[in-house]
N, C-alpha and C positions, 0 to 999 in steps of 0.2 A: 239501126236495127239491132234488138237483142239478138245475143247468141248465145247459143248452150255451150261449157265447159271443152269437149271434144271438139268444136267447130275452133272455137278459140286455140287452144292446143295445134291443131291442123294447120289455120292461118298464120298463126305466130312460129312455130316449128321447133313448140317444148312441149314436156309430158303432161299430161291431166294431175299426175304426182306430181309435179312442180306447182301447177296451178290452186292442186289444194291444198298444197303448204302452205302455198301463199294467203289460201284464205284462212287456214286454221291460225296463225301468227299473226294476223292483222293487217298485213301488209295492204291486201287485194280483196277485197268482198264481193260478191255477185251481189245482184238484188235477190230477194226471197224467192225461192219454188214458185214456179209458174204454176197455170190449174195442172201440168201435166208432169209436175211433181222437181221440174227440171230449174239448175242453177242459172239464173241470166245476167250475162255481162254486155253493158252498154256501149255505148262509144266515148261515152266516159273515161268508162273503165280500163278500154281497149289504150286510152290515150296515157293515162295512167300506169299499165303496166309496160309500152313504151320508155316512160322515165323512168319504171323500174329497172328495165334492161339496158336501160344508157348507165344507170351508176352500175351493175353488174359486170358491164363490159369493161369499166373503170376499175375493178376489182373492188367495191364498195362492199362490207358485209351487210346482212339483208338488216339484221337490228339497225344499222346505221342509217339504212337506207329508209325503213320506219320512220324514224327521230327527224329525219330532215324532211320527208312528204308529210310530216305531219306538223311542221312549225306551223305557226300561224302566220309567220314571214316569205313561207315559203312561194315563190311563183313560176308556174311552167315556164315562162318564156326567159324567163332570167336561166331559169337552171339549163333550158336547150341549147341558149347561149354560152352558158357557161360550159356546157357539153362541148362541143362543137370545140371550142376553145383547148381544154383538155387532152380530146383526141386527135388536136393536131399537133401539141405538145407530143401525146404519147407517138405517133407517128411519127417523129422528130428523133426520138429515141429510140424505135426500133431499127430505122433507117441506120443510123448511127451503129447500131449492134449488126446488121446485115451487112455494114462495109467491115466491120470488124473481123466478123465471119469469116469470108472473102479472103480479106487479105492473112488470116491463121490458115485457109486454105492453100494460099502462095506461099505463105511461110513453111507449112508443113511438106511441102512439095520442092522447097529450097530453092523458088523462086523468087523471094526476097525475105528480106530481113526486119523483124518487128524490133521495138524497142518495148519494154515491158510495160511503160506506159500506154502504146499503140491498143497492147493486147487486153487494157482491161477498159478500153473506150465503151462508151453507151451503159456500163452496170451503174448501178445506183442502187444501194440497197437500204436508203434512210426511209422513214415513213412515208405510206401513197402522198404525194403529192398532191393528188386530184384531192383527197380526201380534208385535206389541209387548208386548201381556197375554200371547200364546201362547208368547212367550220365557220370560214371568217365569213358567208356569206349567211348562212341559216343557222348555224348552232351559236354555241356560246350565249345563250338565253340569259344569263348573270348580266352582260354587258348590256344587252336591252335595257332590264329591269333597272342599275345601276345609271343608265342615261335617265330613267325617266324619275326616280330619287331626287338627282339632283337637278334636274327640269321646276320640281315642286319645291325646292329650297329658298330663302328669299336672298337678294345679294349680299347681307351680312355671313350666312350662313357658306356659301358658298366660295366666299373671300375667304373664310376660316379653312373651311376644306382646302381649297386649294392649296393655302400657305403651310395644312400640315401637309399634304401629298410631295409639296416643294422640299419641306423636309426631310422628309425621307429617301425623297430621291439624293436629294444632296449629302445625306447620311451613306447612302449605299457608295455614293461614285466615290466618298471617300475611303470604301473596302476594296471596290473592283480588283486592287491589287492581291489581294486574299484569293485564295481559294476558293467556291461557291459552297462549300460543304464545312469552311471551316468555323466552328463557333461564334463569332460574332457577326459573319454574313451570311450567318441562317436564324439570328436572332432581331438581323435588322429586316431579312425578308418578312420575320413572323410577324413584324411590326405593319409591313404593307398591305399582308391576308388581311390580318386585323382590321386594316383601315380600309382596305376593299369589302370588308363583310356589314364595314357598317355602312357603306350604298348602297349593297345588294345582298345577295345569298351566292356564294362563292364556293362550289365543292373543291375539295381538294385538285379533282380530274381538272374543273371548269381554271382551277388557278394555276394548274400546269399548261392547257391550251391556250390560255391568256398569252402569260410570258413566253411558247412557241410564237404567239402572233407577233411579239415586241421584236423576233426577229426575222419574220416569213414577208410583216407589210413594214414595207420602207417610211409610210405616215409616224407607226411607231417608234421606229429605231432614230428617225430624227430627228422626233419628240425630244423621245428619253436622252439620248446623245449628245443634246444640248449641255446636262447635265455634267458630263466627262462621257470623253470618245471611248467607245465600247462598253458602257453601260447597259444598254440594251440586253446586247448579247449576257453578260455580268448574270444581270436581274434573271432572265430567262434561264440560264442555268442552276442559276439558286434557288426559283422557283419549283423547277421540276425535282431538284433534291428533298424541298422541303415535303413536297407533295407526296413523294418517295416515303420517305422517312417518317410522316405523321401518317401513314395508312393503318387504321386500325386490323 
């Protein structure tokens, strides 16, 4: 059954200003004015702005939140799963930060004693993790594109690719020892952008997320590892230098 803007707002328990944000940005659109001049949101819609409020809860910005309901890869039931999954992750960590609490309250009380490790249990302040899986599931649009390149390649061509990709890799694991910023392991990274740009279309961002993935999915890391141990990690740092560094 349609609903008007204010019913919506009432049943969900946010503002009509939150609701026409969301439709002025894209995020959320009603269907057109009814004859009675009014916005109307479906059960579509209503399911829709659910998944919006699952990545919200996740701390996901709402441009992000755009980007990934609007892939073409994207599917409800994968992302409610992957929800669910998430927030029992994140519930893991706040649990974690509540004993912590607890016992800086015994502590502070001079009822027992923390070790300073104890005291900074449950923080983590590297990038949303939620947000991190959500790339490797729905973003990273290069990587699609760059599968389906060489899908249409014929197996001479492909054997070619591979054996330069080989090279490179074998090039880098012999820097790993280097620094990832230092000149010639940010000239043999330029050398991989390069050879990732000619599968696909590679933004600088997309080739920093990349190399985060080489060390976030374990598939990656021991791939690349093969290579020399801690490679991975290596490339991925050099990556996000280079990404750094060439930003116009």
């Amino acid at each position: 059954m349609a609903m008007k803007v204010k019913e919506v707002a009432e049943l969900v328990g946010i503002s009509v200003r939150t609701l026409h944000h969301y439709d002025e940005i894209g995020l959320l659109t009603p269907d057109k004015e009814s004859e009675s001049g009014y916005r109307l949101y479906s059960d579509e819609h209503l399911e829709q702005l659910q998944q919006i409020l699952f990545f919200r809860e996740l701390e996901f910005p709402l441009k992000r939140i755009k980007e990934i309901m609007s892939n073409p890869y994207f599917e409800r039931l994968e992302a409610l799963q992957l929800h669910r999954s998430m927030l029992l992750s994140k519930r893991k960590r706040i649990d974690q930060m509540l004993r912590t609490i607890d016992k800086s309250i015994q502590h502070a009380k001079g009822e027992i004693a923390m070790t300073n490790k104890e005291k900074f249990a449950g923080f983590d302040f590297s990038n949303n993790p939620y947000e991190q899986e959500a790339r490797k599931r729905w973003g990273d649009e290069a990587v699609d594109q760059s599968n389906k390149q060489i899908a249409a390649m014929s197996k001479d061509e492909r054997q070619r690719l591979s054996d330069e990709m080989n090279e490179v890799y074998r090039k880098l694991a012999g820097l790993r020892h280097l620094k990832p910023y230092d000149k010639e392991a940010q000239e043999a990274i330029a050398e991989w952008y390069q050879l990732l740009n000619r599968m696909g279309s590679y933004t600088l961002e997309a080739f920093k997320g990349l190399g985060q993935m080489y060390v976030d999915d374990e598939r990656f890391t021991n791939t690349i590892d093969q290579f020399g141990e801690g490679l991975a990690r290596f490339m991925s740092e050099a990556m996000s230098v280079y990404a750094e560094q060439n930003q116009s």
